[in-house]
N, CA, C and O atoms as CSV, one atom per row, in Angstrom:
chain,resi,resn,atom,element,x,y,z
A,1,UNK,N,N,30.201,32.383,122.908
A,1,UNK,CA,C,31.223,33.333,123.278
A,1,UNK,C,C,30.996,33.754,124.723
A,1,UNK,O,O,29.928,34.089,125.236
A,2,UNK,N,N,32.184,33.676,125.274
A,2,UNK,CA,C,32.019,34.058,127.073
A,2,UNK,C,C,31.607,35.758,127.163
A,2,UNK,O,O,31.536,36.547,126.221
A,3,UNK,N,N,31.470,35.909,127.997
A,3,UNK,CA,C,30.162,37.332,128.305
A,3,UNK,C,C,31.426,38.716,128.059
A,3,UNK,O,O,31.144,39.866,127.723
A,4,UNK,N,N,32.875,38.149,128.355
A,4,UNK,CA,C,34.165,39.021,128.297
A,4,UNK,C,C,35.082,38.633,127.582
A,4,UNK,O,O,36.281,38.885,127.702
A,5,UNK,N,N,34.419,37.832,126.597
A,5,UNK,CA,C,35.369,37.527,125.448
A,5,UNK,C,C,35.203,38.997,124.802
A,5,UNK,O,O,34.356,39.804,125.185
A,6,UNK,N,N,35.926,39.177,123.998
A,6,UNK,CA,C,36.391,40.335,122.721
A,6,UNK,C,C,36.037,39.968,122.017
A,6,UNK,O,O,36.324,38.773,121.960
A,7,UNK,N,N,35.029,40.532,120.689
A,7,UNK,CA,C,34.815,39.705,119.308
A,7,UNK,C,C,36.375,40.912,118.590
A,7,UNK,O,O,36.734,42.089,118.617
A,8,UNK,N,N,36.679,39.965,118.196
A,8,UNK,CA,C,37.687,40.785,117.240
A,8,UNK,C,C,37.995,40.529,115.447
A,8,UNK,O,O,38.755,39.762,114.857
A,9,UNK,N,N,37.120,41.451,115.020
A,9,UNK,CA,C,36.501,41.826,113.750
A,9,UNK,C,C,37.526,43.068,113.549
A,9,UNK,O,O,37.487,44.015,114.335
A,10,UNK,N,N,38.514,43.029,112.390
A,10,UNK,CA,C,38.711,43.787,111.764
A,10,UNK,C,C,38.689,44.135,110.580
A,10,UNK,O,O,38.301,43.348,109.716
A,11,UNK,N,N,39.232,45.795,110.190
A,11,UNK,CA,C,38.723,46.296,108.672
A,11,UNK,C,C,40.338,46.568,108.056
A,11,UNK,O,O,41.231,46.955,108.809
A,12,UNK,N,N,40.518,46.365,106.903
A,12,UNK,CA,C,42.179,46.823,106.691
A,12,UNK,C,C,41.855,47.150,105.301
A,12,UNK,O,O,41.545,46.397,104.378
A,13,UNK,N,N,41.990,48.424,105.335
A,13,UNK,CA,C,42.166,49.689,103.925
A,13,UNK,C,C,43.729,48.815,103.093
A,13,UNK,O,O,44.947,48.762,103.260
A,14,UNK,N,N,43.111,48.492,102.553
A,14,UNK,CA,C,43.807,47.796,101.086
A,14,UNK,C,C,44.389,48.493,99.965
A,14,UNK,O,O,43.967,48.562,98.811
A,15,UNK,N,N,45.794,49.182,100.665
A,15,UNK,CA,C,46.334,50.591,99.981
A,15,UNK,C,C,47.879,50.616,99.403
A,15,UNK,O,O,48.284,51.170,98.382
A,16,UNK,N,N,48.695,49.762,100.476
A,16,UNK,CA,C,49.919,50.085,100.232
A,16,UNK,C,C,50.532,48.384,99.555
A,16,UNK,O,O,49.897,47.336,99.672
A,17,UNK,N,N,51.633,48.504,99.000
A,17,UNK,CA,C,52.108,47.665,98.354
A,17,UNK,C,C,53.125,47.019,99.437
A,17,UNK,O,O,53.128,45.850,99.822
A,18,UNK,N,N,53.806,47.849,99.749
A,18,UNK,CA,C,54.928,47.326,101.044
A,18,UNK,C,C,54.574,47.999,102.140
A,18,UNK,O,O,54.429,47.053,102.913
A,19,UNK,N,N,54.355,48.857,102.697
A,19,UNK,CA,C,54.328,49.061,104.192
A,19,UNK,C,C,53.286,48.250,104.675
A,19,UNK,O,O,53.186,47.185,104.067
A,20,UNK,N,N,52.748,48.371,105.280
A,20,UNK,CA,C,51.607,47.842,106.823
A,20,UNK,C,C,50.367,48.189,106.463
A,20,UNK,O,O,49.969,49.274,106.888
A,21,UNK,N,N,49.815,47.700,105.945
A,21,UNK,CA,C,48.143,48.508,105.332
A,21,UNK,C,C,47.776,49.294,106.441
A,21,UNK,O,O,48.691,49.068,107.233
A,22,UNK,N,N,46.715,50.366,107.185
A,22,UNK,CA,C,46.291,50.740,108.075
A,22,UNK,C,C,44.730,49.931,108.041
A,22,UNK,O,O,44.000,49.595,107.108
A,23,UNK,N,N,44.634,49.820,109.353
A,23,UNK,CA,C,43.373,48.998,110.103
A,23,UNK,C,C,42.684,49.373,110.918
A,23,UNK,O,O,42.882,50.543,111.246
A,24,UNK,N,N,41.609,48.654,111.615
A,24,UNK,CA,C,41.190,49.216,112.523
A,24,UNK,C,C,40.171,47.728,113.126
A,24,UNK,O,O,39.817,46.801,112.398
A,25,UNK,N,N,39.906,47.843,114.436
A,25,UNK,CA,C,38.627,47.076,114.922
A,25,UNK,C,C,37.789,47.186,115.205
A,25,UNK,O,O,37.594,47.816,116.245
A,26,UNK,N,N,37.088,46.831,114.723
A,26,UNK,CA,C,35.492,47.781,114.645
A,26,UNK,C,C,34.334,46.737,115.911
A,26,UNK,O,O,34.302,45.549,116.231
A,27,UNK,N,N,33.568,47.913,116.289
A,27,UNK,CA,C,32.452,47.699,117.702
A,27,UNK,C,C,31.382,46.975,117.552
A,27,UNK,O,O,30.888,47.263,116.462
A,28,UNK,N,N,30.785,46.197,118.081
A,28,UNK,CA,C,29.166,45.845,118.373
A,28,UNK,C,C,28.232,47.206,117.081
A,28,UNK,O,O,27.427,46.935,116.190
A,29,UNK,N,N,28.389,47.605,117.200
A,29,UNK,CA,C,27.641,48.886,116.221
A,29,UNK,C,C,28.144,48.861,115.239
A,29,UNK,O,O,27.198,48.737,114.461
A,30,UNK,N,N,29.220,48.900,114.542
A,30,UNK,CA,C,30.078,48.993,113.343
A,30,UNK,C,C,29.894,47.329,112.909
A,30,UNK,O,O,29.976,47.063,111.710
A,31,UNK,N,N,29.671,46.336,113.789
A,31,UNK,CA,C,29.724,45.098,113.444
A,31,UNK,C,C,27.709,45.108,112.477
A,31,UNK,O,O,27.068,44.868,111.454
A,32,UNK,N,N,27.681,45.502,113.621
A,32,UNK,CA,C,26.006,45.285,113.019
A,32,UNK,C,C,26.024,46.189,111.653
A,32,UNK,O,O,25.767,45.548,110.634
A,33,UNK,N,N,26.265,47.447,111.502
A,33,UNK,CA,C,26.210,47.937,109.947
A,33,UNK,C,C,27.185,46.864,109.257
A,33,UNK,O,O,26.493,46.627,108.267
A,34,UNK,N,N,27.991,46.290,109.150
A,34,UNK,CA,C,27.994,45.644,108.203
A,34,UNK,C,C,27.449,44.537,107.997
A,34,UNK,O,O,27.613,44.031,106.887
A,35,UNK,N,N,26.768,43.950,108.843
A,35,UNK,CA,C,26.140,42.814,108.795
A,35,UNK,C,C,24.843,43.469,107.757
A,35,UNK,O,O,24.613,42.762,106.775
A,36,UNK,N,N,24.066,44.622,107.877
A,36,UNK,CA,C,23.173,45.089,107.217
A,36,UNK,C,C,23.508,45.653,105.631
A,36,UNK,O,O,22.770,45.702,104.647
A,37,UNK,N,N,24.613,45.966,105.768
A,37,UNK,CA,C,24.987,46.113,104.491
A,37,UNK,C,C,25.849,45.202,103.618
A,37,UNK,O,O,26.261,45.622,102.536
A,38,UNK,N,N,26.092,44.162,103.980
A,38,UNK,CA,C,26.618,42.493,103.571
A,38,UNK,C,C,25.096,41.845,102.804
A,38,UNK,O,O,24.444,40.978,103.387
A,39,UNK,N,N,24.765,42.279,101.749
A,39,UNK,CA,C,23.705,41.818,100.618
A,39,UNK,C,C,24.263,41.117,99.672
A,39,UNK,O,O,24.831,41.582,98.684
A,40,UNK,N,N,24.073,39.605,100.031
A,40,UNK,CA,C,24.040,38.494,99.269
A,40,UNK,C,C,22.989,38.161,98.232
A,40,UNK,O,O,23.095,37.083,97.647
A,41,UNK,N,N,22.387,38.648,98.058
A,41,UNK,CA,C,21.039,38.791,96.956
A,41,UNK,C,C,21.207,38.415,95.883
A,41,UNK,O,O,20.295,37.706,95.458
A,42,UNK,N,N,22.437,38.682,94.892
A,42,UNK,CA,C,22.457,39.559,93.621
A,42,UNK,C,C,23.996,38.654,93.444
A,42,UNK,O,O,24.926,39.353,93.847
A,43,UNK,N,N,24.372,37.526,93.030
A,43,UNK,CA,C,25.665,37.228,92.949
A,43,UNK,C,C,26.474,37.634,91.548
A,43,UNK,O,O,25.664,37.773,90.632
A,44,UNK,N,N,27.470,37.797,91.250
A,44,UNK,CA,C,27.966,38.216,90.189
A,44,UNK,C,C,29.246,36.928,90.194
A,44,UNK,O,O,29.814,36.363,91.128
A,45,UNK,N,N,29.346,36.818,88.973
A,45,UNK,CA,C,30.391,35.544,88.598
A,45,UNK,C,C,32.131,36.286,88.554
A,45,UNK,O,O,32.629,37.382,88.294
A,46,UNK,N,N,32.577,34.981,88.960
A,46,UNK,CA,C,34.152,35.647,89.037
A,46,UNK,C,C,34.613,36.387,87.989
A,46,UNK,O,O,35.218,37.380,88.392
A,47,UNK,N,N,34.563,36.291,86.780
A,47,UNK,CA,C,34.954,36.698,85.679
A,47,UNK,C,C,34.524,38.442,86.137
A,47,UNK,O,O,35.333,39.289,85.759
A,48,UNK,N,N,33.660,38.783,86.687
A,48,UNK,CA,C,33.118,40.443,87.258
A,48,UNK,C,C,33.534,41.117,88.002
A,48,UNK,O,O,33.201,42.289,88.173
A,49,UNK,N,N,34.738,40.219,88.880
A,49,UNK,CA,C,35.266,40.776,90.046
A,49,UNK,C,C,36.573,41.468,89.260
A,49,UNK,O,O,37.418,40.975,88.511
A,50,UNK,N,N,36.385,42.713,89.717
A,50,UNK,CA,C,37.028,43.733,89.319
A,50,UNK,C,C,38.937,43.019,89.441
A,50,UNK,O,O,39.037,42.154,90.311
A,51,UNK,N,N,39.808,43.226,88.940
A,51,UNK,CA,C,41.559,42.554,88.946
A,51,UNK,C,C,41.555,43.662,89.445
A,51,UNK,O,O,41.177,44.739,88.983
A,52,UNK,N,N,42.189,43.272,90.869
A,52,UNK,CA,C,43.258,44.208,91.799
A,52,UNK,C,C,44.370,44.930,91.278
A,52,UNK,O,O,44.808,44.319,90.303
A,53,UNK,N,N,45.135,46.164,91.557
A,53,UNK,CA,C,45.983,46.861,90.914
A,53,UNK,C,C,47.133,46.302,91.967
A,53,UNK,O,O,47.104,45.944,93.145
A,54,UNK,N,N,47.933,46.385,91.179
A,54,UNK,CA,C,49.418,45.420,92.000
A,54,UNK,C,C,49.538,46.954,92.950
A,54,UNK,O,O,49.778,46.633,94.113
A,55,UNK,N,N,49.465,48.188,92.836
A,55,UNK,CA,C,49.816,49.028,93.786
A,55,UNK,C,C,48.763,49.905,94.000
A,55,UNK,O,O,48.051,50.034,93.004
A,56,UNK,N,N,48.357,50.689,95.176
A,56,UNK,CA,C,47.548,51.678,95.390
A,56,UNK,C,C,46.196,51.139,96.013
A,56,UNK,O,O,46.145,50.140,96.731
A,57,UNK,N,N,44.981,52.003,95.619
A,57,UNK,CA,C,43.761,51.530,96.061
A,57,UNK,C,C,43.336,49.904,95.587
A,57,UNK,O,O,43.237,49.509,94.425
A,58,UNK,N,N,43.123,49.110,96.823
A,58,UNK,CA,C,42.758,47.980,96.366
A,58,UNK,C,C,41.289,47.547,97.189
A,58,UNK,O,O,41.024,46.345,97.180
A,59,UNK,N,N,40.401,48.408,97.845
A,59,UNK,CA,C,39.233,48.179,98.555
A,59,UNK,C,C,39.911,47.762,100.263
A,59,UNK,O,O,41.050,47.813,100.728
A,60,UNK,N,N,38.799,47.421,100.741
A,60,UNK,CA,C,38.580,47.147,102.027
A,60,UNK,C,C,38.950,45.520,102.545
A,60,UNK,O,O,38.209,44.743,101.943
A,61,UNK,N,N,39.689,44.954,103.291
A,61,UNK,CA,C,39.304,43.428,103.768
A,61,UNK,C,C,39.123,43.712,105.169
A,61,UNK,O,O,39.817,44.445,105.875
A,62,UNK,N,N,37.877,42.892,105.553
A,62,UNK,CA,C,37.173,42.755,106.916
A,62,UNK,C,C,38.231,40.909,107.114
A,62,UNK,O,O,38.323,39.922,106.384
A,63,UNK,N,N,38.744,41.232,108.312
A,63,UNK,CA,C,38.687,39.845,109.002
A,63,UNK,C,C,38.137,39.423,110.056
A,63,UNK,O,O,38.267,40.101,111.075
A,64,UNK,N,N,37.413,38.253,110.094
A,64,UNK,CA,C,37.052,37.809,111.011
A,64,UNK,C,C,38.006,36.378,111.372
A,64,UNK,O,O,38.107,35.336,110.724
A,65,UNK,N,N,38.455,36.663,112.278
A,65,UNK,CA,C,39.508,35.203,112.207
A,65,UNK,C,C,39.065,34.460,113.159
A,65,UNK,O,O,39.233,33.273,112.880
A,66,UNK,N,N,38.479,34.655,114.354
A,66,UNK,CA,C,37.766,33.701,115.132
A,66,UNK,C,C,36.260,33.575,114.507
A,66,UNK,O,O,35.445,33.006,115.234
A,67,UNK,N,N,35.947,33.896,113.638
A,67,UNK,CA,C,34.321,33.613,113.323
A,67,UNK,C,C,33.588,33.798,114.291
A,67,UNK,O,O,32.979,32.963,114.961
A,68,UNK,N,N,33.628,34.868,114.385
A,68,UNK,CA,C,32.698,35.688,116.136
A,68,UNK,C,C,32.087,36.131,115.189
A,68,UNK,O,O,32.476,35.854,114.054
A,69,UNK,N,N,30.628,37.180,115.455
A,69,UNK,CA,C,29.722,37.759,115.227
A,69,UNK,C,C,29.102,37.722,113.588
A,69,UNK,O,O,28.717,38.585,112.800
A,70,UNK,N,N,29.221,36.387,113.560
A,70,UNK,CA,C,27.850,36.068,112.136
A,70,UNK,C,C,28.177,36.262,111.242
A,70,UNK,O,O,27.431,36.061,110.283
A,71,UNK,N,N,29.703,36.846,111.030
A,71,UNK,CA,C,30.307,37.220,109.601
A,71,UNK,C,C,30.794,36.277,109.052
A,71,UNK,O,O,30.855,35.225,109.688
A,72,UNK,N,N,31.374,36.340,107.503
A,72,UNK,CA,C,31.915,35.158,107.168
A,72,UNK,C,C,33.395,35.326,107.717
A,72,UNK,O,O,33.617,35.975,108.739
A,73,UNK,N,N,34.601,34.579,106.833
A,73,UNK,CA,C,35.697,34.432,107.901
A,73,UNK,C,C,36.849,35.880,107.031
A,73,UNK,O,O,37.841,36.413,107.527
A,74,UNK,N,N,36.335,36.099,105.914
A,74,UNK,CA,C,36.603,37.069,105.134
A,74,UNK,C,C,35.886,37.847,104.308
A,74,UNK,O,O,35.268,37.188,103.472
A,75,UNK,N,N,35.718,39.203,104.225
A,75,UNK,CA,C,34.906,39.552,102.841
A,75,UNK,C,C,35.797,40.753,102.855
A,75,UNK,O,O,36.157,41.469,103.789
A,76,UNK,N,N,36.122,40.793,101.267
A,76,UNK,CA,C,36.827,41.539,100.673
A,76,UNK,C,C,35.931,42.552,99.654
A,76,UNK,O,O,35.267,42.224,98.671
A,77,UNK,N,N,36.108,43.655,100.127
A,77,UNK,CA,C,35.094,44.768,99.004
A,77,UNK,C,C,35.910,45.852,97.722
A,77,UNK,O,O,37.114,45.930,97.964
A,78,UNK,N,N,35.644,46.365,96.923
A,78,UNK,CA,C,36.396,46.915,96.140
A,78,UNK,C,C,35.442,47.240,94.630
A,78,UNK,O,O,34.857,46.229,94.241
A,79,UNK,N,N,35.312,47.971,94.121
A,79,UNK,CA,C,34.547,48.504,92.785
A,79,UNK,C,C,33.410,47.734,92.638
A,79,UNK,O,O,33.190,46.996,91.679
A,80,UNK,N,N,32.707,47.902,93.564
A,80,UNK,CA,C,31.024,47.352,93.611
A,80,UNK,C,C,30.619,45.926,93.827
A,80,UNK,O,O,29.492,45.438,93.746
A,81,UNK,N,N,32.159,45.153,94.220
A,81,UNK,CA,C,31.729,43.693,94.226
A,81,UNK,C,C,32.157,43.219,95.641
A,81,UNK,O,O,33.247,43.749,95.855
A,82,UNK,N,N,31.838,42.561,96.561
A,82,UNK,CA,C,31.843,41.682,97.368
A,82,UNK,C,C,32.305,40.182,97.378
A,82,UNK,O,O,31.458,39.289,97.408
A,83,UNK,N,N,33.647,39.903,97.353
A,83,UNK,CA,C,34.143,38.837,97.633
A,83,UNK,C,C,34.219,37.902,98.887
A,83,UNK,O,O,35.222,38.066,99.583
A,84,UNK,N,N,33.255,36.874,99.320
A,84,UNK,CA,C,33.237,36.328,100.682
A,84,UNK,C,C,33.827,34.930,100.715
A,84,UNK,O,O,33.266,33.963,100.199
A,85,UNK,N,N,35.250,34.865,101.494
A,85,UNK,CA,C,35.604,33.755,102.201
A,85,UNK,C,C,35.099,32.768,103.143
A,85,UNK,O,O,35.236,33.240,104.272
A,86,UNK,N,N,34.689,31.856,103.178
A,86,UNK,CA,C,33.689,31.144,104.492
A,86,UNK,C,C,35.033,30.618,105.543
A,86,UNK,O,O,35.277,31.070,106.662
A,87,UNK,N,N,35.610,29.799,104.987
A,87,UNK,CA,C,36.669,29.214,105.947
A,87,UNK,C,C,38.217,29.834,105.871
A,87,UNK,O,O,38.745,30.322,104.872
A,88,UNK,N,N,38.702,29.706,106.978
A,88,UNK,CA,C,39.988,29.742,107.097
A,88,UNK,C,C,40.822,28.847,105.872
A,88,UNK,O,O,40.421,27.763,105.449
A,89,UNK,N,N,41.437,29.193,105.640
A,89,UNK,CA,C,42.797,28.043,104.822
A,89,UNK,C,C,44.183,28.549,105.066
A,89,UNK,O,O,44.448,29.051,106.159
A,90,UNK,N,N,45.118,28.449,104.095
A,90,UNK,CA,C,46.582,28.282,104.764
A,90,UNK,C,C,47.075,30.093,104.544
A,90,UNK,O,O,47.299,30.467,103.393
A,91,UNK,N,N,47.188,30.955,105.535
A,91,UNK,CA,C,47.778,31.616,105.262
A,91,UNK,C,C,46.435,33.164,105.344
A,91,UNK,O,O,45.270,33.308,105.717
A,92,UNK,N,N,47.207,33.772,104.921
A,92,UNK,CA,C,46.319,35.016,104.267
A,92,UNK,C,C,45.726,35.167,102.982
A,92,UNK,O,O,44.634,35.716,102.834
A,93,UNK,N,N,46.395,34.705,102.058
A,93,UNK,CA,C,45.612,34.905,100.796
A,93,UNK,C,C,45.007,33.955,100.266
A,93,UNK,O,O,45.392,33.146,99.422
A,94,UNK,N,N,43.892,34.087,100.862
A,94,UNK,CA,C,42.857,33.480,101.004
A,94,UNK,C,C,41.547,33.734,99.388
A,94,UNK,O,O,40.801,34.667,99.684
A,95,UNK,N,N,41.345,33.407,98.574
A,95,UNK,CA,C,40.655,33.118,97.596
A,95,UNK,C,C,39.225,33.451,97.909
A,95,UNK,O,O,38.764,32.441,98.441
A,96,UNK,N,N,38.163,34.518,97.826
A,96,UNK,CA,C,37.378,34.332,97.654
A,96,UNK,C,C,36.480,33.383,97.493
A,96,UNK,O,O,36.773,32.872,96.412
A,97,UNK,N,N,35.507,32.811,97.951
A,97,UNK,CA,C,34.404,31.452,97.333
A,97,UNK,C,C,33.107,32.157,96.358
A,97,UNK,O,O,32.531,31.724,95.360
A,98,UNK,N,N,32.967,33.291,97.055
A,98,UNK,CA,C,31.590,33.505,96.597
A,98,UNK,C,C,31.580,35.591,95.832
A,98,UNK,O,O,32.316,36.375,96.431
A,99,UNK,N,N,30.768,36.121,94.670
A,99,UNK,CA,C,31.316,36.873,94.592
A,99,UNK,C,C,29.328,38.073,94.895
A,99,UNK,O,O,28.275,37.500,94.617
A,100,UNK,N,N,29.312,38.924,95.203
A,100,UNK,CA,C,28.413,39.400,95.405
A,100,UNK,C,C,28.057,40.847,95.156
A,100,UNK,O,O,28.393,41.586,96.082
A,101,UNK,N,N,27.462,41.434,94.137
A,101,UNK,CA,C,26.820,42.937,94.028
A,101,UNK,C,C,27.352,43.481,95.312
A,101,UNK,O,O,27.520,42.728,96.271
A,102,UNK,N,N,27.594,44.609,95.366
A,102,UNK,CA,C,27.811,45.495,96.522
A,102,UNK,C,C,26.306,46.777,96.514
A,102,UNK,O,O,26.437,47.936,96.908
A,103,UNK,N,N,25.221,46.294,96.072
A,103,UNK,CA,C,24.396,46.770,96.307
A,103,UNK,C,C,24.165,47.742,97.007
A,103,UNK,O,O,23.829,48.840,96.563
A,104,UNK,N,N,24.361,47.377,98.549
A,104,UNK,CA,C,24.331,48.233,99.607
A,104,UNK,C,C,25.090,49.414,100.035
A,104,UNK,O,O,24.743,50.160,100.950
A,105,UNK,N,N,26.252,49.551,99.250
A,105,UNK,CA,C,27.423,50.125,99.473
A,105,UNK,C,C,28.559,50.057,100.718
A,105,UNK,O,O,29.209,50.986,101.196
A,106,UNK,N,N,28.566,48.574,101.085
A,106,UNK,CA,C,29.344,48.470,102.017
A,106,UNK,C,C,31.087,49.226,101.749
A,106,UNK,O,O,31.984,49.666,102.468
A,107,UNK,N,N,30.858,49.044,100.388
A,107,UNK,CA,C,32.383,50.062,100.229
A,107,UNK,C,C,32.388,51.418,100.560
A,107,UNK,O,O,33.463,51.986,100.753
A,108,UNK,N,N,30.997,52.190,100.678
A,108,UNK,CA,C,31.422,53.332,100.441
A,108,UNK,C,C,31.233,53.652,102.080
A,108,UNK,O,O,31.452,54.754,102.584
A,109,UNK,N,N,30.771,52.436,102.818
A,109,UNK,CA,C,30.340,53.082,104.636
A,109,UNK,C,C,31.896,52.601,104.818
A,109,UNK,O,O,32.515,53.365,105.559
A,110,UNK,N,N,32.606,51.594,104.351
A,110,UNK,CA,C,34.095,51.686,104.885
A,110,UNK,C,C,34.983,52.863,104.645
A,110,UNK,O,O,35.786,53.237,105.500
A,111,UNK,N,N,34.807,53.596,103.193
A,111,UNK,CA,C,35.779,54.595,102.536
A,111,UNK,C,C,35.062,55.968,103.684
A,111,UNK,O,O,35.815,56.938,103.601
A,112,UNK,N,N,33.942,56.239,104.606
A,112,UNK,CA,C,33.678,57.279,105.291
A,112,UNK,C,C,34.141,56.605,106.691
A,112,UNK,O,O,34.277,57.450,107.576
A,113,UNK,N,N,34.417,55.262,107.094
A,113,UNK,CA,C,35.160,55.179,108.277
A,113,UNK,C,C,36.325,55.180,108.086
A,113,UNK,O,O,36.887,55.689,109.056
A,114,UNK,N,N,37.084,54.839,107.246
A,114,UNK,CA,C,38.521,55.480,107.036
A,114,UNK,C,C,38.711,56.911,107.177
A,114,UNK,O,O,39.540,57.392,107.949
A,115,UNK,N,N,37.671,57.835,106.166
A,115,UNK,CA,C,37.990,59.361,106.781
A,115,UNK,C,C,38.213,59.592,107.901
A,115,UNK,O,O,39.144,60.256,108.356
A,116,UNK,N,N,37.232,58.973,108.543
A,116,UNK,CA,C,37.016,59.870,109.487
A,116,UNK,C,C,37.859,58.973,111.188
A,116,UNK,O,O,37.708,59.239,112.381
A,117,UNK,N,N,38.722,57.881,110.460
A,117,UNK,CA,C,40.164,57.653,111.334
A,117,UNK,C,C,41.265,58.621,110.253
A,117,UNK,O,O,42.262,58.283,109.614
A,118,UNK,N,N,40.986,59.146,110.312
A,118,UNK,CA,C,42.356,60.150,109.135
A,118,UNK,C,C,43.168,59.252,108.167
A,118,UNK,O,O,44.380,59.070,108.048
A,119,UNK,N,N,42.237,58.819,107.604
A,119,UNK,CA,C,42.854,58.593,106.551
A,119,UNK,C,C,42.682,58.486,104.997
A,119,UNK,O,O,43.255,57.705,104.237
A,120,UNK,N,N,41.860,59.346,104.736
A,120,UNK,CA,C,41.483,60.198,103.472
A,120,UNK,C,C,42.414,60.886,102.490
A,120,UNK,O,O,42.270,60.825,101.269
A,121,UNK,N,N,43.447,61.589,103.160
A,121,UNK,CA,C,44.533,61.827,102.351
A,121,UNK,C,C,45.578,60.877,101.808
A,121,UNK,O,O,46.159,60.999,100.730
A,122,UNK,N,N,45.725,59.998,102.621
A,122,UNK,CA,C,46.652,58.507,101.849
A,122,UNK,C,C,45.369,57.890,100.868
A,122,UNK,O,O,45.941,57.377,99.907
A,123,UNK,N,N,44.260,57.765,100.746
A,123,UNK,CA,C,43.114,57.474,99.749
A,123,UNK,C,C,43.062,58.168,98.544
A,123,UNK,O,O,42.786,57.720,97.431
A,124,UNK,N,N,43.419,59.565,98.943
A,124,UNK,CA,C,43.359,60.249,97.121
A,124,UNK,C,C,44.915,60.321,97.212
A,124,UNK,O,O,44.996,61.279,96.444
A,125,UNK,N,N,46.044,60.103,97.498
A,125,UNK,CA,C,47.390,60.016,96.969
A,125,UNK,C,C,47.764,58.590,96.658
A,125,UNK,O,O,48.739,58.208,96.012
A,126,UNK,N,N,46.523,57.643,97.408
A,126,UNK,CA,C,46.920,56.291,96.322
A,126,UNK,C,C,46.009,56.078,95.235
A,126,UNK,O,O,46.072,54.871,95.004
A,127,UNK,N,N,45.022,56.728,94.277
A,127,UNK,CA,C,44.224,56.484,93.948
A,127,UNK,C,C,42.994,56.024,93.984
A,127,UNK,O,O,42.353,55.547,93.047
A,128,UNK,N,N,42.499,56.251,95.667
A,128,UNK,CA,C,41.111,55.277,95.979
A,128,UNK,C,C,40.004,56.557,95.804
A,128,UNK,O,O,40.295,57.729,96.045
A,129,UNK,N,N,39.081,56.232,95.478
A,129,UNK,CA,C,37.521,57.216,95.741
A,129,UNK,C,C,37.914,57.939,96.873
A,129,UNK,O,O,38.839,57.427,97.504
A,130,UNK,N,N,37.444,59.028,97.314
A,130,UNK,CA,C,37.008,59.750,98.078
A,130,UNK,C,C,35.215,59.171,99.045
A,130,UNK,O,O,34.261,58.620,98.496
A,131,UNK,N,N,35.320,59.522,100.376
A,131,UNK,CA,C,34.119,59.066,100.944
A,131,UNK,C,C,32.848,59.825,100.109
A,131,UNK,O,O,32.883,61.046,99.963
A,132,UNK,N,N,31.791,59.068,99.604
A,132,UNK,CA,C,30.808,60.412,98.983
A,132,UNK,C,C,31.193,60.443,97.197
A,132,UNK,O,O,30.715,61.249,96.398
A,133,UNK,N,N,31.829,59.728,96.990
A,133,UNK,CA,C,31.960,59.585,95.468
A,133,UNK,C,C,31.139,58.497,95.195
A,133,UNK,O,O,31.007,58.098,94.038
């Protein structure tokens, strides 16, 4: 990566059914906590991964779409499990490969960076945890 390239890593709160999910791009610092809290250790089989609710709280998706900074190219978080994409394929909905314990609580350091971009009150009016639950 050139010395003024941009890594561009983002996080998108997995909330609304039709509007625009809210997002954000997260820093050199925010990149590294999740790299520390991304614990592959402990895999759990698909059959464990929690079924998404067609509306409301649906967890966190991190993209990495240029595969900058060591992440995979997707990981999707949500009720204690860790879903990681390695490659790109057609589109956005993109399939999980691998499924992983959320051990670390990478869900719950995303649900306190959402607060604290304001957006905690669309979290308990769609049904998601609160930061600290």
């Amino acid at each position: 990566m050139e010395k003024n390239e941009e890594v561009t890593v983002r996080v998108m709160l997995d909330i609304f059914s039709g509007p625009t999910n809210p997002g954000w791009t997260v820093g050199a610092r925010q990149i590294e906590e999740i790299r520390r809290l991304l614990d592959t250790s402990r895999p759990v089989t698909p059959e464990e991964e929690v079924e998404a609710a067609a509306s409301g709280y649906r967890g966190f998706v991190i993209f990495n779409s240029h595969l900058q900074a060591a992440l995979p190219y997707k990981i999707r978080v949500r009720a204690g499990v860790v879903g990681i994409t390695d490659k790109a394929g057609h589109g956005e909905l993109i399939i999980p490969t691998a499924f992983y314990e959320d051990r670390l609580h990478l869900e719950a350091y995303l649900l306190a960076q959402a607060a604290t971009r304001g957006y905690a009150a669309a979290l308990e009016e769609m049904g998601g945890p609160r930061a600290g639950d």
